[in-house]
Biopython code that builds the backbone (N, CA, C, O; Angstrom):
import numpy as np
from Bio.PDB.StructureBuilder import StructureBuilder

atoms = [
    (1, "UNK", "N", (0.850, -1.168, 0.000)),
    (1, "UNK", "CA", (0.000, 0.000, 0.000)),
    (1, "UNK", "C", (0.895, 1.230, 0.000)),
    (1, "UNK", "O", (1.590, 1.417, 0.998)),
    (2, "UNK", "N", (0.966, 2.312, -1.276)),
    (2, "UNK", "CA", (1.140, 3.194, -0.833)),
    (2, "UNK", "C", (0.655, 4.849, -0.808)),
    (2, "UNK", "O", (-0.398, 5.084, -1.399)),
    (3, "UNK", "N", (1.177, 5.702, -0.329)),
    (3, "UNK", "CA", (0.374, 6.849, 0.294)),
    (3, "UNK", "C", (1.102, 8.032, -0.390)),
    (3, "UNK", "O", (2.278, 8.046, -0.753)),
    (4, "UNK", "N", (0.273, 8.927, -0.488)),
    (4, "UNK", "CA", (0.785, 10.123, -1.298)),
    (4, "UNK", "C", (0.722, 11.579, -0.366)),
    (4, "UNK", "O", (1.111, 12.718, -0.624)),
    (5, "UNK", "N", (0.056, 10.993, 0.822)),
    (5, "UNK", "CA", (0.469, 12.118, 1.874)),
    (5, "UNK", "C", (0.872, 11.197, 2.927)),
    (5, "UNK", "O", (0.748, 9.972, 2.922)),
    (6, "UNK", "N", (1.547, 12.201, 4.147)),
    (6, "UNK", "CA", (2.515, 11.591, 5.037)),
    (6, "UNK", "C", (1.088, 11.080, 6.052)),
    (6, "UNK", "O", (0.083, 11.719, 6.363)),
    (7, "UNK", "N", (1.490, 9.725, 6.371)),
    (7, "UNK", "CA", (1.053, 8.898, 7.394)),
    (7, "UNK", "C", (0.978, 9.049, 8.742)),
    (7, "UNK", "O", (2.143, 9.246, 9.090)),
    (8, "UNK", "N", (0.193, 9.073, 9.816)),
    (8, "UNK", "CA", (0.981, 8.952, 10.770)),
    (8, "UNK", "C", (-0.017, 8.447, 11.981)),
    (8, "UNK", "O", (-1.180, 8.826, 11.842)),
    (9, "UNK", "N", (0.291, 7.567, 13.267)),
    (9, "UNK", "CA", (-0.807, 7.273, 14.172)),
    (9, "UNK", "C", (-0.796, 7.931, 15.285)),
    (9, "UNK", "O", (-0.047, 7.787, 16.251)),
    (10, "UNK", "N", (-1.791, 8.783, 15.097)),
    (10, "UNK", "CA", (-2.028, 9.451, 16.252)),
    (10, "UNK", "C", (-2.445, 8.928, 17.815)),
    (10, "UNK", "O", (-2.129, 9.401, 18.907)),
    (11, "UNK", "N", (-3.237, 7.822, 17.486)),
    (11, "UNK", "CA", (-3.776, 7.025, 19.102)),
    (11, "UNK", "C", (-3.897, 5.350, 18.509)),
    (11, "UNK", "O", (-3.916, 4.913, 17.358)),
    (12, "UNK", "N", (-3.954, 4.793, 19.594)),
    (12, "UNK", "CA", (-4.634, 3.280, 19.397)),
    (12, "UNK", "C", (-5.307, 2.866, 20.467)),
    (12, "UNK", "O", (-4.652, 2.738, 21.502)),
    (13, "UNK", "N", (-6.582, 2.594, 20.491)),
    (13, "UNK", "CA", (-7.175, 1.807, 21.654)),
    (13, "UNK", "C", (-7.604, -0.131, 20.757)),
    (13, "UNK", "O", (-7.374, -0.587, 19.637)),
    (14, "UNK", "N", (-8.120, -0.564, 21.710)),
    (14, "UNK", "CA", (-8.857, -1.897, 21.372)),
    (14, "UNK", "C", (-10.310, -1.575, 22.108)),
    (14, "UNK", "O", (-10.672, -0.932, 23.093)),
    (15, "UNK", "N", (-10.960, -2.406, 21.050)),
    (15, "UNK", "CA", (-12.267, -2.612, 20.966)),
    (15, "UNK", "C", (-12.406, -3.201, 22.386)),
    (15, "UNK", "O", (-11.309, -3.568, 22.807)),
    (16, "UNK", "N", (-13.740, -3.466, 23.524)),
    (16, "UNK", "CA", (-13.252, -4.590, 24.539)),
    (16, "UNK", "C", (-14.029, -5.964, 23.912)),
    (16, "UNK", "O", (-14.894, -6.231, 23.077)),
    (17, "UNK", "N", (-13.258, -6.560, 24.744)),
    (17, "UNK", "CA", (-13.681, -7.844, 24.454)),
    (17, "UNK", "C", (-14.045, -9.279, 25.063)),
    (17, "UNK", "O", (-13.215, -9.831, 25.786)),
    (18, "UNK", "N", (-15.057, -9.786, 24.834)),
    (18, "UNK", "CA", (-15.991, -10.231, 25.931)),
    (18, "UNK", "C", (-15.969, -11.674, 25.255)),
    (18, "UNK", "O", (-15.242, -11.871, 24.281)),
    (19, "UNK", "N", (-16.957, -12.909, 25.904)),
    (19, "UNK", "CA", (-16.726, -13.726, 25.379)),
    (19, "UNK", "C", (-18.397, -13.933, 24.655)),
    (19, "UNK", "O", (-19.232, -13.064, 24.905)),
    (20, "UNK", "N", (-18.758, -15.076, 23.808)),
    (20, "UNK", "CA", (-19.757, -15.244, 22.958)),
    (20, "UNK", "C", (-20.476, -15.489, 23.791)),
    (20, "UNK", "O", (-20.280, -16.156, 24.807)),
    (21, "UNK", "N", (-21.781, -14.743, 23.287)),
    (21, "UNK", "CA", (-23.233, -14.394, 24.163)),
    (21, "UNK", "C", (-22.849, -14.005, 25.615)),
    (21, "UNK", "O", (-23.299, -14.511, 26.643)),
    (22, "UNK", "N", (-21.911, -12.983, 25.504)),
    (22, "UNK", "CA", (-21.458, -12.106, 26.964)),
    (22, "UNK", "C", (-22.268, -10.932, 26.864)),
    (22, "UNK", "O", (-23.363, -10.655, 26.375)),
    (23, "UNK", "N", (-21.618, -10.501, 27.315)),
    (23, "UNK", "CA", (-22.018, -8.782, 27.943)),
    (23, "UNK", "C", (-22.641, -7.992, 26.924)),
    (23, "UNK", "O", (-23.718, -7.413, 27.063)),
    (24, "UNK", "N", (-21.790, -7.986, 25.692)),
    (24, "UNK", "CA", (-22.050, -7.386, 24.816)),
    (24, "UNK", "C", (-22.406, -7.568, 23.401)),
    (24, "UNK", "O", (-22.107, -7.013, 22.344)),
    (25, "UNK", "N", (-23.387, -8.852, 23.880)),
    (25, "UNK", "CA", (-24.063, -9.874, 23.137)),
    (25, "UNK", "C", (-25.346, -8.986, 22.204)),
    (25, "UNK", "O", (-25.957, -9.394, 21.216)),
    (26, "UNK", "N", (-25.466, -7.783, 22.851)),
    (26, "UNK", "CA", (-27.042, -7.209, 22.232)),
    (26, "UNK", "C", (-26.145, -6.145, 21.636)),
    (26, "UNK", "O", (-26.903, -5.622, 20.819)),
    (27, "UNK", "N", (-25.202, -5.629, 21.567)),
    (27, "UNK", "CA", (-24.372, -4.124, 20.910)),
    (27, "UNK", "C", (-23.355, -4.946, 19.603)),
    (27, "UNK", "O", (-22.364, -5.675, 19.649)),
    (28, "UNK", "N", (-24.049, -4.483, 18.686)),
    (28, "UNK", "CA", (-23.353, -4.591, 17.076)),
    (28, "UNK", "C", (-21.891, -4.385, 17.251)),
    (28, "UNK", "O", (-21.562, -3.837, 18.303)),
    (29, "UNK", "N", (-21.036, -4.692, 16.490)),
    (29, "UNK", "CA", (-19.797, -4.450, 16.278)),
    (29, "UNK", "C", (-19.359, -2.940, 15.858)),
    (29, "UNK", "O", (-18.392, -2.328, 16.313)),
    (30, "UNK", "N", (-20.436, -2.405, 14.733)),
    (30, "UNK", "CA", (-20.745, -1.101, 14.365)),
    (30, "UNK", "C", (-20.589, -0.087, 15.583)),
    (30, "UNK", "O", (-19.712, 0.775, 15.512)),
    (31, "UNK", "N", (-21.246, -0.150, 16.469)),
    (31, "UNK", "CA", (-21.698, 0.275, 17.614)),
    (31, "UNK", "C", (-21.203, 0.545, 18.476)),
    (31, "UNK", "O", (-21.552, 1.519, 19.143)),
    (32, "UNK", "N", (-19.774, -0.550, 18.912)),
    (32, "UNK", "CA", (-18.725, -0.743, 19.802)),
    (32, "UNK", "C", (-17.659, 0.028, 18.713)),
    (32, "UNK", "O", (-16.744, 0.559, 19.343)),
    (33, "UNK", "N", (-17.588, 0.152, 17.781)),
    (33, "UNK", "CA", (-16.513, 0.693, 16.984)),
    (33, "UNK", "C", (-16.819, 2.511, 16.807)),
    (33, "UNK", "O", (-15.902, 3.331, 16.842)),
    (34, "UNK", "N", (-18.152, 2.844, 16.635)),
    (34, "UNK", "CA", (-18.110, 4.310, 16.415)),
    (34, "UNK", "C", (-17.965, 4.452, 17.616)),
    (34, "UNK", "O", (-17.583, 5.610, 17.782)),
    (35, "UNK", "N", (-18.075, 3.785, 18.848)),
    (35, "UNK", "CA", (-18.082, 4.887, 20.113)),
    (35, "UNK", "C", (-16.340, 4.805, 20.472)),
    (35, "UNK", "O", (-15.939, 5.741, 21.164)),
    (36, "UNK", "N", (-15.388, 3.858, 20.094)),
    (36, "UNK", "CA", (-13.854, 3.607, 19.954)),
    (36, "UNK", "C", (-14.014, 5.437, 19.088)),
    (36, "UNK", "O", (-13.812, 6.439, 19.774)),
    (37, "UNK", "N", (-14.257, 5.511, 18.100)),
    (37, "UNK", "CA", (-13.732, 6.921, 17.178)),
    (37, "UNK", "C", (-14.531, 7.984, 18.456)),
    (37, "UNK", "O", (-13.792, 8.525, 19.278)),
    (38, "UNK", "N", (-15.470, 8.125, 18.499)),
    (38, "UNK", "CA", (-15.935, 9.285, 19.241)),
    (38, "UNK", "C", (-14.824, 9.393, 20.230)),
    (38, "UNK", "O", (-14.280, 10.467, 20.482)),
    (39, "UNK", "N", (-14.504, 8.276, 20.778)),
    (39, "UNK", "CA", (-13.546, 8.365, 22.197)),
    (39, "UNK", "C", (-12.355, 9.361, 21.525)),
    (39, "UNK", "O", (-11.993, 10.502, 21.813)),
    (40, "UNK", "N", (-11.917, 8.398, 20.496)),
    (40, "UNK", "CA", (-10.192, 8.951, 19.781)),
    (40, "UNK", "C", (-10.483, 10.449, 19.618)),
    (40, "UNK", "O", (-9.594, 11.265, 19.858)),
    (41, "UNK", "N", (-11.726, 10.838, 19.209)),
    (41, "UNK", "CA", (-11.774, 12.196, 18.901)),
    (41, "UNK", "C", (-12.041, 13.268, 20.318)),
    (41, "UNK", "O", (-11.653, 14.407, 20.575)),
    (42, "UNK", "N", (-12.738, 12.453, 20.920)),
    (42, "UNK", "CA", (-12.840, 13.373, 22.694)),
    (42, "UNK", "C", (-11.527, 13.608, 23.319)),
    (42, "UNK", "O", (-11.262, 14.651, 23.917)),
    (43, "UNK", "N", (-10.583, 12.474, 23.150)),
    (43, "UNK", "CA", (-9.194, 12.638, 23.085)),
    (43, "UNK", "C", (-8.434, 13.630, 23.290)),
    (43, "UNK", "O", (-7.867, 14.109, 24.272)),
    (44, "UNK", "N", (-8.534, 13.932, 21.899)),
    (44, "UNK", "CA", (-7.483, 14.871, 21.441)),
    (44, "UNK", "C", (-8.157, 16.051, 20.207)),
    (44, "UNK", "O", (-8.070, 15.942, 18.984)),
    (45, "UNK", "N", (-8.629, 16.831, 20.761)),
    (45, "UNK", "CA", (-9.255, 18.166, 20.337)),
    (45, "UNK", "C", (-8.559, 18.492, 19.346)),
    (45, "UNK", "O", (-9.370, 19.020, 18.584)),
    (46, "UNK", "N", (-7.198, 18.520, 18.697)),
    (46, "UNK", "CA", (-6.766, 18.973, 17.544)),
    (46, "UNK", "C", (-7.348, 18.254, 16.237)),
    (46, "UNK", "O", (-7.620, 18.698, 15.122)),
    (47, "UNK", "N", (-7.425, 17.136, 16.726)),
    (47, "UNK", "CA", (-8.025, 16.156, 15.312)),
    (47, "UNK", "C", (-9.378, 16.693, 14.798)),
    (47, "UNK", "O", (-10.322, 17.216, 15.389)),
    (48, "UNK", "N", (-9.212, 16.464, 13.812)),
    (48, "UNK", "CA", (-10.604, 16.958, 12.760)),
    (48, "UNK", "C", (-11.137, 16.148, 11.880)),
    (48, "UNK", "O", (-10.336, 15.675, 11.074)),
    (49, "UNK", "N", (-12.124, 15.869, 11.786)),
    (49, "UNK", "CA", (-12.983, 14.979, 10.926)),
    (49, "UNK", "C", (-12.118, 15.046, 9.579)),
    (49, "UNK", "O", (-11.478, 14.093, 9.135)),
    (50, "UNK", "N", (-12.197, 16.339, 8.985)),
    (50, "UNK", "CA", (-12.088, 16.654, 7.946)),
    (50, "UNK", "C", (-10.784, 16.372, 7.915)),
    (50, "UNK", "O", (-10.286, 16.395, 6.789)),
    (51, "UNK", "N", (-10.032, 16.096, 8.870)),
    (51, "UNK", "CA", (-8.006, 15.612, 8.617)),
    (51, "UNK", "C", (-8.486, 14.472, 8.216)),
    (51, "UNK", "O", (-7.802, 14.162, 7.241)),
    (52, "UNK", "N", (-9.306, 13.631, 8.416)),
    (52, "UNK", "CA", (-8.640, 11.767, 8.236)),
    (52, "UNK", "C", (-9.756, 11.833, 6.790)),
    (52, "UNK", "O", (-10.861, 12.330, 6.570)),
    (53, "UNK", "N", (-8.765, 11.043, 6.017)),
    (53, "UNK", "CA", (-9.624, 10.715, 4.792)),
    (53, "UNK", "C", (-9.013, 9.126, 4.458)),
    (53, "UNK", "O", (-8.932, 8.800, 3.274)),
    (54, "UNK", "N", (-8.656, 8.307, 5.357)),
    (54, "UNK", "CA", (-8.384, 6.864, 5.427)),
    (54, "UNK", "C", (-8.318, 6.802, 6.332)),
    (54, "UNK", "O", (-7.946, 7.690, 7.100)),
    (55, "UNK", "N", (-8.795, 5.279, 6.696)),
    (55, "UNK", "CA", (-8.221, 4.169, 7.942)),
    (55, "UNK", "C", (-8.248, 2.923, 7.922)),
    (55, "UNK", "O", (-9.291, 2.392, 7.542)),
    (56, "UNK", "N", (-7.560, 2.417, 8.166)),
    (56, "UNK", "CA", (-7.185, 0.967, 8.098)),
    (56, "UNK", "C", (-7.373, 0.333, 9.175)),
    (56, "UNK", "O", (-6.827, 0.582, 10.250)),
    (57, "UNK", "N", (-8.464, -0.862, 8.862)),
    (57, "UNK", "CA", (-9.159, -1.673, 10.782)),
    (57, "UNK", "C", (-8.939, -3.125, 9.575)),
    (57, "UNK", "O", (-9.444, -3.541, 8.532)),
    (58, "UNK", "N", (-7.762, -3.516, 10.625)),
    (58, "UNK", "CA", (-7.567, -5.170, 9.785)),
    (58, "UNK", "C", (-8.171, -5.914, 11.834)),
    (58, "UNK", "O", (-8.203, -5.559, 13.012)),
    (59, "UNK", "N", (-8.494, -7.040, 10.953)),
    (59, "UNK", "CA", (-8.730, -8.042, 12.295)),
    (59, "UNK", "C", (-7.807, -9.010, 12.197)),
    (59, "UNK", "O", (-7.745, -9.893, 13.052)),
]
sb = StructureBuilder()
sb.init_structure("model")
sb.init_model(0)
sb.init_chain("A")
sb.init_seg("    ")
for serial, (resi, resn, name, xyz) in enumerate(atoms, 1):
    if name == "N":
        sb.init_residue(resn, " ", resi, " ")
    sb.init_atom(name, np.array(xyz, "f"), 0.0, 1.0, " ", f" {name:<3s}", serial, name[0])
structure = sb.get_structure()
């Protein structure tokens, strides 16, 4: 893969993770993942929507 503007990682958290038909048996994957970005963005106030125009979520 390559990139034509400079790269760089600003944060990393993990998703949590529970076991099958646990806790978080009724909350989508969707669901558990936008509230991971809301967090990254409550974070750190400089970041801007409008900065990220990729991301890469491998499992």
């Amino acid at each position: 893969m390559s990139f034509k503007n400079p790269v760089g990682i600003i944060a990393a958290n993990r998703l949590p993770i529970g076991k099958i038909n646990g806790f978080y048996k009724k909350i989508s994957p969707e669901t558990l993942y936008q509230n991971l970005i809301k967090q990254q963005f409550n974070k750190n106030p400089l970041l801007k929507k409008a900065d990220i125009d990729f991301y890469f979520w491998e499992m």
